[in-house]
N, C-alpha and C positions, 0 to 999 in steps of 0.2 A: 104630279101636277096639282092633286088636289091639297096638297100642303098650303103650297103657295096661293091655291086660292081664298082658303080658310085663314093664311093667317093676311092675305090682303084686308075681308070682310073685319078680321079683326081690328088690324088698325085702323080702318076707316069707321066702324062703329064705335069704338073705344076714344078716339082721335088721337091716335099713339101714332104721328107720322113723323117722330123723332127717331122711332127706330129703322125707318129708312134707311141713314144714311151709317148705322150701324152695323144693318144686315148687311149693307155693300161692301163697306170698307172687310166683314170676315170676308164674304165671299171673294173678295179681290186676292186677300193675304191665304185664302187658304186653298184656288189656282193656283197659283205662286210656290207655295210648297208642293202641290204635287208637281208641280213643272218642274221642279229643281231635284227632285229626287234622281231622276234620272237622265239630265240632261247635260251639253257642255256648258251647260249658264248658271251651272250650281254655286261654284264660286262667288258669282259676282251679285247673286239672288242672296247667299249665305251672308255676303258682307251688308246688306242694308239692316239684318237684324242685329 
């Protein structure tokens, strides 16, 4: 938790809130591959890359 607090402080000191929608979009994509590792929706997660 104190990651995400430190690099909050950072964007907003910096005024880096481009990377916003950066950190989301990995975070999205990289759910996504642990979900699919093991599941029956591997398939159909494997075909969007």
């Amino acid at each position: 938790m104190d990651f995400i607090v430190e690099l909050w402080r950072f964007m907003r000191a910096r005024r880096k809130f481009w990377l916003l929608p950066v950190i989301f979009m990995l975070t999205i994509f990289g759910g996504l591959l642990v979900l699919a590792q093991g599941s029956p929706v591997a398939p159909f997660i494997y075909s969007l890359f």
